[in-house]
C-alpha positions in Angstrom: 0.0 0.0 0.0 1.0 3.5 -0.6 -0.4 6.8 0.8 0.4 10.3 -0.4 -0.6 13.5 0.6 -1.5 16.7 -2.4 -1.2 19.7 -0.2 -3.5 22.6 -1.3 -6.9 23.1 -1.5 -9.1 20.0 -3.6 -9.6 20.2 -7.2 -12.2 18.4 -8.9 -12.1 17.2 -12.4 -13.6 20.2 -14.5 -15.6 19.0 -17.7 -13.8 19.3 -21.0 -13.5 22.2 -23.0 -14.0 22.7 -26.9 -12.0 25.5 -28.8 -13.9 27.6 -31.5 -12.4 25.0 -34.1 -14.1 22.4 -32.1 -10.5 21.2 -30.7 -11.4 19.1 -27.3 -8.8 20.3 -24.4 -8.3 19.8 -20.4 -8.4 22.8 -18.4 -5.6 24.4 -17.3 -6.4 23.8 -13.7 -7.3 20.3 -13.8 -4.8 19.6 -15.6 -2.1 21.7 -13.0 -3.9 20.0 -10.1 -3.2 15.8 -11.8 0.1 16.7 -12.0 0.5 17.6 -8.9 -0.9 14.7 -7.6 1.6 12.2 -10.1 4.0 14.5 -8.6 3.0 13.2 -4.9 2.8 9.6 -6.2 6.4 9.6 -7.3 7.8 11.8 -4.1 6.0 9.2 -1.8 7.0 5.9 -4.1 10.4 6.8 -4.3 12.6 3.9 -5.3 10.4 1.1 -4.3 8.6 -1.0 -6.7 5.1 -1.0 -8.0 3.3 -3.2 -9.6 0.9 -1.3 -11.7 -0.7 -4.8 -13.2 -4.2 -6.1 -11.4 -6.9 -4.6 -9.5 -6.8 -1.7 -6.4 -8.8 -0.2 -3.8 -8.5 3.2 -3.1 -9.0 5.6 -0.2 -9.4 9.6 -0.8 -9.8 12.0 2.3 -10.5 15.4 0.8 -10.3 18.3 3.6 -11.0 21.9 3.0 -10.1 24.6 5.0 -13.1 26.1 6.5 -14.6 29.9 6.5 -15.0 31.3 10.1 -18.2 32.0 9.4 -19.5 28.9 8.4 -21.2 26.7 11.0 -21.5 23.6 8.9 -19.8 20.0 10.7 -19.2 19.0 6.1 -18.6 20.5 3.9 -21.3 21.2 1.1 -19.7 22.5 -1.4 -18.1 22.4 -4.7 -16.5 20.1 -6.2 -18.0 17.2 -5.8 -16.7 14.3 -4.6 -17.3 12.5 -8.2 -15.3 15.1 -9.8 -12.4 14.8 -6.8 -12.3 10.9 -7.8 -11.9 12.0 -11.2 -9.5 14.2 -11.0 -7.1 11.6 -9.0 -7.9 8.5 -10.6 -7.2 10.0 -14.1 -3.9 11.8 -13.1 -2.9 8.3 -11.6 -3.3 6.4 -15.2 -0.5 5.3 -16.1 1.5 6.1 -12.8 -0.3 4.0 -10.1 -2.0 1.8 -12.7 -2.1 1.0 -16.4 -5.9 2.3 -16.7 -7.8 3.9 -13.6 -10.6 0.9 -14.9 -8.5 -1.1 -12.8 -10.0 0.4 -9.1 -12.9 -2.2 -8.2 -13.2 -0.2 -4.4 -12.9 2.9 -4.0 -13.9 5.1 -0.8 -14.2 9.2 -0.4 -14.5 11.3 2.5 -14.8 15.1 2.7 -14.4 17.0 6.1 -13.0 20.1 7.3 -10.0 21.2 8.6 -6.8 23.6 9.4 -5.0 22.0 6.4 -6.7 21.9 3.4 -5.5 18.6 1.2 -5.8 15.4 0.0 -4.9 11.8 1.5 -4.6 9.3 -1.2 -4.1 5.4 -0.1 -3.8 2.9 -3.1 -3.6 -0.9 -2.6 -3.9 -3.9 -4.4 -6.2 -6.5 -4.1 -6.7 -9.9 -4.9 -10.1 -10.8 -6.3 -11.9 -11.3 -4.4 -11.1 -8.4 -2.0 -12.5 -6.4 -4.9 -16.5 -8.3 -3.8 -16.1 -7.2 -0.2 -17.1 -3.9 0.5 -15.1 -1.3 1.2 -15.1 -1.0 5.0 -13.7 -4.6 5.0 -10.9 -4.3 2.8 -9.8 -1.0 4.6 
């Protein structure tokens, strides 16, 4: 298993945007913000070895850093926690994995605190670790 920490507030994945040609591209920001998390990847991995063949399970804890004036325990707000997998399972293709199909578990939390970030565990699994639910293979 490996866990890796992206310091900074949480991006989500923003939707693709189309040039006036039609041309398809990434925003900048998302794609600033998967870069920063290969970046964390490789600092954390280091010199070990990783397999990046057969399936994982992943674990993201997304905290933002919250307003004084807010009362709220969670936060509710943008992004959204789809668009936070998103972001980190598609920077992580090709890095962590061959293709981000290759997640069978995967488990999100957002809460607030003093640090905003992300905490990113990977593992692999065996098969059938990938039918149990998440809570058991964590």
């Amino acid at each position: 298993m490996i866990t890796f920490i992206v310091e900074g507030e949480p991006v989500g994945k923003a939707r693709p945007r189309f040039t006036t040609k039609g041309t398809c591209y990434t925003p900048s920001k998302t794609v600033a913000y998967e870069q920063l998390v290969q970046i964390a990847f490789k600092k954390q991995l280091g010199n070990k070895e990783w397999n990046k063949n057969g399936a994982f399970a992943m674990s993201i804890t997304a905290s933002f850093k919250k307003a004084k004036t807010n009362k709220m325990s969670h936060p509710l707000k943008k992004p959204d926690l789809d668009n936070v997998i998103k972001a980190i399972c598609d920077a992580l293709n090709g890095v962590a994995y061959n293709d981000d199909c290759q997640i069978c578990s995967i488990g999100i939390t957002k809460y607030f605190s003093m640090y905003p970030q992300i905490e990113v565990s990977i593992k692999q699994v065996s098969d059938n670790e990938c039918v149990s639910t998440h809570t058991e293979i964590w």
